[in-house]
N, C-alpha and C positions, 0 to 999 in steps of 0.2 A: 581628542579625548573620547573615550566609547559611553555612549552612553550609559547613564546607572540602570537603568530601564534592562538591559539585556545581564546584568551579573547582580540576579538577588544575593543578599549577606552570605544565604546557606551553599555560595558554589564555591569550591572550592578556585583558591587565585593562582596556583602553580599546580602545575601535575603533568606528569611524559604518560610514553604508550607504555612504559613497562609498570605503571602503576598500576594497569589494569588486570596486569597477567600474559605469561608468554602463551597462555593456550586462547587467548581473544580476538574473534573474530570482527577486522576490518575492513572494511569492504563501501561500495556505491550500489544505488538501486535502479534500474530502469523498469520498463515497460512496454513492451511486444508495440501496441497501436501507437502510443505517445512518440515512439523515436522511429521504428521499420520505414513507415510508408511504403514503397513499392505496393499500395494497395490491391492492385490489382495484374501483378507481373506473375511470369511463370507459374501459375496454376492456381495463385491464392486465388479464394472464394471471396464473397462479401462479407463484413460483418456487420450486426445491430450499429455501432458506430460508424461505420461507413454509408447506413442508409441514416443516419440519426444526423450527421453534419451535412444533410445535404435539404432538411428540412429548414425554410426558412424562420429566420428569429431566434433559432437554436444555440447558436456561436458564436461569441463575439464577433463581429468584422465579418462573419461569417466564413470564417477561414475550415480547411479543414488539415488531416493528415494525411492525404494522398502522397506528398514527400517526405513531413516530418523530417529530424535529423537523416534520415536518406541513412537509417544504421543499417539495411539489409544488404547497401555494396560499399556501405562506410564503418563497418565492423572492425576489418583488420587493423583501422588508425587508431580508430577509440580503445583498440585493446591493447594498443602498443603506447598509447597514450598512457592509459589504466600501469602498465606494467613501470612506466618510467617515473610516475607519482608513487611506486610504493604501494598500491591502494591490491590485495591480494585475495578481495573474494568480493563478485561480481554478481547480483541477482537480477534478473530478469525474468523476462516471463514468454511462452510461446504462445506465437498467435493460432488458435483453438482453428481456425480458416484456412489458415496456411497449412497446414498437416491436413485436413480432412477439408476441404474444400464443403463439401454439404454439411456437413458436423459426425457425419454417422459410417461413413465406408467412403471407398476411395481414396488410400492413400496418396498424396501427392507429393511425388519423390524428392521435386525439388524444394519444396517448404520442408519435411523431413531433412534432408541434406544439408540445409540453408543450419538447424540447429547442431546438425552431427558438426558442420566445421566450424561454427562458432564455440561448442563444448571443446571441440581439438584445440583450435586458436587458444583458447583459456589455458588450458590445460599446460600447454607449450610454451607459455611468457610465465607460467607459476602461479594464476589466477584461478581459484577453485572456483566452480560454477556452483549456484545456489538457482534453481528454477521453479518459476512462478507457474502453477497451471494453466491457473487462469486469473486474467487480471482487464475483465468486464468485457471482453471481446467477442461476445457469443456469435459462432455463425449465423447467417441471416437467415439457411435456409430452416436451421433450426427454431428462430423465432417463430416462423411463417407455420410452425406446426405448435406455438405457446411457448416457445420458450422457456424460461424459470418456471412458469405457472403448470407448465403438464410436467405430470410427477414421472413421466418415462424421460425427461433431464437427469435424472438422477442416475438410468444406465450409461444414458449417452456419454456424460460425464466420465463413470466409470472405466468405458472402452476407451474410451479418450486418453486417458490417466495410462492406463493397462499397455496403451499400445506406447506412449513415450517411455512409460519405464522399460520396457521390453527394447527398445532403440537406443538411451542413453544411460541405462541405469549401470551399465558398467564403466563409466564414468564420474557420473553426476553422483554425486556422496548426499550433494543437500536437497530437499524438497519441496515447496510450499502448494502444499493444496488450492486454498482459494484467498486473494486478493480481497481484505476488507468485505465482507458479503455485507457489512450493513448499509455500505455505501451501496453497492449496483440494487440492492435487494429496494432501500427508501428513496434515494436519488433517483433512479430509473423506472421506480415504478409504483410508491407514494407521490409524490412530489414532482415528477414529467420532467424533470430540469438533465436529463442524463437518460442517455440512451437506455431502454428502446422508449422512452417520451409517454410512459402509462403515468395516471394519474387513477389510481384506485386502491382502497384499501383492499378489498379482495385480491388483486391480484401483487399487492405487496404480501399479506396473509401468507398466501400461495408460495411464491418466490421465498419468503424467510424460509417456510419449512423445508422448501424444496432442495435449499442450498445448503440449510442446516444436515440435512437426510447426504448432500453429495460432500460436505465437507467430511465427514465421519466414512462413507466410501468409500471416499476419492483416497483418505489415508490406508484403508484394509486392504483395498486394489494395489494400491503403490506394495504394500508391506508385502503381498500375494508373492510380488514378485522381483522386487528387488535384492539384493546379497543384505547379510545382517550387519554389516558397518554401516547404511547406508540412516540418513538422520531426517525423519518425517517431519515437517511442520505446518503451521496455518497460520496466517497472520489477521490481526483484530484490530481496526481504528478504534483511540481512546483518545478521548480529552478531557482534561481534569476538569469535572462539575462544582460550581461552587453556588450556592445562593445567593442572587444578589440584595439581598437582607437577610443576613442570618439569622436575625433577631424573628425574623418575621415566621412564624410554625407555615403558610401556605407557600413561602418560597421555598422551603426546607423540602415541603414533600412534591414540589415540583422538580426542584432537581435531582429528588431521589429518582424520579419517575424519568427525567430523561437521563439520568445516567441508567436504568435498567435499558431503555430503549436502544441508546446510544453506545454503550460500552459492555453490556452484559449480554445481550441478547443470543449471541452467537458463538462468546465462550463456556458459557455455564450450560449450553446444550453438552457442549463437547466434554466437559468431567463430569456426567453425569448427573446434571443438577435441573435439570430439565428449561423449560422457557421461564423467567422471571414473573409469569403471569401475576404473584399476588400485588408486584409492584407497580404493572401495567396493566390495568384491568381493559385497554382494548384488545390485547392479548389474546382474553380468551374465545375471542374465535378465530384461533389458528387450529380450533380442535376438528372445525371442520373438513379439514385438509390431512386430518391425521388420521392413518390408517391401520390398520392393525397392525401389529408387529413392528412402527415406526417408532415407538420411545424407545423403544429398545434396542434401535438402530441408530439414535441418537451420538452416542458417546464413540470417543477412541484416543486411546493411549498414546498422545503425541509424544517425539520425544523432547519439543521445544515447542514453546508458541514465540510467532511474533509480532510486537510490538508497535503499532505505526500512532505515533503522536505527535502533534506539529504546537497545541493550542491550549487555554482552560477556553473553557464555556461556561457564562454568567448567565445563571437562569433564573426567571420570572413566574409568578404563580399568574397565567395568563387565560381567565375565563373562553376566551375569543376562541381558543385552539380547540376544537372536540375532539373528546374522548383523553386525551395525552391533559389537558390542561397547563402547558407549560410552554412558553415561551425564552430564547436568548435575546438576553441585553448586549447591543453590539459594541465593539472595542470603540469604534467610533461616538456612538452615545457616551458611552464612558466616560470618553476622552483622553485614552491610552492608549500608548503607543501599538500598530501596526501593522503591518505586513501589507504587499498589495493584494493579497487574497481578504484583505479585511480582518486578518486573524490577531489576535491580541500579539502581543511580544511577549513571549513568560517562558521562557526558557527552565522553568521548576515543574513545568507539568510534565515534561519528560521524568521527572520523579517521582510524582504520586501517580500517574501512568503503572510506572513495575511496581512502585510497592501496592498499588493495585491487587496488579496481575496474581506477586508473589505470595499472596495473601490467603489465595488459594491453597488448601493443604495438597491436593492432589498433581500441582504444578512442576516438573520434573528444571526446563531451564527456562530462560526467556533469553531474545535477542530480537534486538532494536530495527526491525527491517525497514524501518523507515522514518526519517525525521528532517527534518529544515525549513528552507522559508525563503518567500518570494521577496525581492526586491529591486528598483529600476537601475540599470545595467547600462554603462556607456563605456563601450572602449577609447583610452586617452590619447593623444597623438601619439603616445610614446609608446603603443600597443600593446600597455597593461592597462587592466582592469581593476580597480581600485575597488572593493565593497565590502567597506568597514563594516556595514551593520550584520550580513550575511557572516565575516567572521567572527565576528562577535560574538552572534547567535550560536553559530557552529561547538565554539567553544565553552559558552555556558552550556549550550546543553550536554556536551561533551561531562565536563564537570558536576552537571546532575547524576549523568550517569553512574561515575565513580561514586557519588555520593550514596546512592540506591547500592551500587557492590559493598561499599563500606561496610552498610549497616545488614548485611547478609542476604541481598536480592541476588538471586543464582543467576543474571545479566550476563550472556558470554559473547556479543556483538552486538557492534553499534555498524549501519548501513546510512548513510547519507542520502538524500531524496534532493537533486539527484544528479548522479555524474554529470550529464549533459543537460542546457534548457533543452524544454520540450512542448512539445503539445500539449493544453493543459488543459482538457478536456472540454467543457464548453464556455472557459476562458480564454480559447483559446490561444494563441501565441504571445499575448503578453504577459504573464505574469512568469520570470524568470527564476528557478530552484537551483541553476546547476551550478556545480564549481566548476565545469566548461562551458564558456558563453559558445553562443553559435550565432552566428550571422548567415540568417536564413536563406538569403538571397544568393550570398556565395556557398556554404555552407562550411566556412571556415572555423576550427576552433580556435578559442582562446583561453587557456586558463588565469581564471580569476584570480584575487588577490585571497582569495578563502580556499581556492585549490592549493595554493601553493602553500601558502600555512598549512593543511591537511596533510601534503607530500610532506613535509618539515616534520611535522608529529610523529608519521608515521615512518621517518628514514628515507623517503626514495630516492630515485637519481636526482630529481630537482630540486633537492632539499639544499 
């Protein structure tokens, strides 16, 4: 029996793929550093993450992804794999090192190439490709000159952008600018815990505007020069905030404050709405890093934003924290069920997630580029993969979804997080996402018991 914990009242209990609409895009998500490896083969350069897991204390087990899923000569399986589940649009993301080895000139042919016949591969089993720009891989030589924090990232970026669309853009239909920037932006360089391992408000300040200034670019660059079917987007980590005393007026406006932090920060620059500053008052000195002619460069007409929600966040009116005054009460304290990331089980936040998002008057579609959940993974003697809780999840959140289209959220794809286990960044290899297990050591797939439900929904050959 699945647990009640994974299917709150409001999900709906039956529902197929054509409930969603013949024009809904479904699809799996990966990640250039988390699956490639080949860290250092054929011309790639280093990245921020490749000097970052090599400092000690950093990584669990201290493992890094110098092989990872080994997707740079194990592409052609996972895509003929992809095509036999059914599963018909694929995102990932290029490694920013692999194409420019320094970050700034010198093409390197064979990283370029590595993406030209992965976009063919797709293309040729019926797989739309959806590409990530950038998803926290910054080159290293580019750190070595600031990084996020020098505000000439924002060209670099641009040429970056400029020179893939010019290589794949008569292909590639779909887009994603930048991977979550409030992650690499606070993770990496608030809080040390994620490459490049800064620990300062200043140079988070810095990085928010910097990435905020290249998210809005990176879209005008792409538009410069792409054909006009071609469909821009950026995707935004969101977890549904809730108080953990409602009752209480300082939890209330603590978690007003970290949902502006956490969830607003980096889309309300983008429709115009500028930085949340009245909500976050350490905010306002992000003004120092603002330069003339930058609010103005702020904003840009996506045609889609996306989505990536895994969790809620129960927050605390928390003196101890400066400046934010707000702390999360953890699933654990709680004492509710979840995930081995620690993350609650709540499969409805993927709902107040878009009705969020769509709440925005200025918001054109949404689509779900990223959602699921870690859980421990043993293949059976009988070499299925059995993981009730993983489908479970899958499918209630699945069922939020439809819930949010129901009730007139313009939701036009949902992306699973994620095809393959992976590298999980400075969890490194234990905490498992994928509906293909991988057994690291041979580097064998196996699809899960949650894959194969997936294939089922969606028709594919394995169904």
């Amino acid at each position: 029996m699945l647990p009640p914990a994974f299917f709150p009242p409001t999900s709906p209990e039956h529902f197929t793929r054509a409930d969603f609409g013949n024009s809904f895009h479904w699809g799996v998500s990966a990640a250039a550093y988390q699956t490639e490896g080949a860290w250092d083969k054929e011309g790639k350069g280093p990245s921020i993450w490749d000097d970052f897991v090599r400092r000690k204390g950093k990584i669990k087990r201290g493992e890094t992804a110098e092989v990872a899923t080994d997707f740079y000569y194990r592409w052609t399986e996972d895509i003929l794999l992809m095509q036999q589940m059914g599963i018909d649009n694929f995102r990932f993301s290029a490694a920013w090192s692999r194409v420019l080895p320094n970050g700034i000139s010198g093409v390197n042919p064979n990283g370029i190439g590595f993406y030209d016949r992965l976009v063919d591969g797709c293309l040729a089993r019926g797989i739309r490709p959806w590409l990530t720009l950038y998803h926290w891989d910054l080159p290293s030589a580019l750190q070595q000159r600031g990084g996020w924090t020098n505000p000439d990232v924002v060209g670099w970026f641009t040429d970056y952008a400029q020179l893939l669309a010019s290589r794949l853009g008569d292909r590639v239909k779909h887009w994603l600018v930048l991977n979550e920037p409030m992650a690499f932006t606070g993770a990496g360089h608030l809080l040390g815990i994620h490459a490049p391992g800064r620990k300062s408000l200043g140079a988070f300040l810095a990085t928010t505007h910097h990435a905020a200034l290249a998210q809005a670019e990176g879209g005008r660059a792409l538009r410069a020069i792409l054909p006009a079917d071609a469909q821009i987007g950026t995707t935004f980590s969101n977890s549904y905030i809730t108080p953990w005393r409602p009752e209480h007026l300082r939890d209330q406006r603590a978690a007003r404050r970290a949902d502006a932090l956490l969830n607003r920060l980096f889309v309300e620059p983008a429709l115009g709405l500028g930085y949340p500053v009245q909500d976050v008052p350490l905010l306002s000195w992000i003004d120092r890093y603002i330069r003339p002619g930058d609010l103005e460069r702020l904003p840009f007409d996506f045609d889609f934003l996306g989505v990536q929600n895994y969790t809620r966040e129960v927050v605390r009116h928390a003196p101890w924290v400066p400046l934010l005054w707000a702390g999360l009460v953890s699933a654990a304290r709680r004492g509710v069920p979840h995930t081995d990331m620690g993350w609650e089980v709540y499969p409805e936040s993927i709902y107040h997630a878009l009705k969020q998002f769509a709440a925005y008057s200025n918001v054109k579609r949404l689509v779900v580029t990223e959602n699921g959940s870690a859980f421990p993974d043993q293949v059976n003697l009988a070499g299925r993969l059995p993981d009730l809780k993983r489908q479970a999840f899958l499918q209630a959140s699945l069922g939020q979804v439809l819930r949010a289209q129901q009730e007139g959220v313009p939701v036009e794809g949902y992306f699973a997080w994620s095809f393959t286990d992976n590298f999980e960044w400075a969890e490194g290899y234990g905490p498992r996402f994928g509906l293909v297990h991988i057994d690291y050591e041979t580097q064998r797939r196996t699809i899960k018991d949650s894959g194969h439900w997936y294939s089922r929904f969606l028709g594919g050959e394995l169904a």
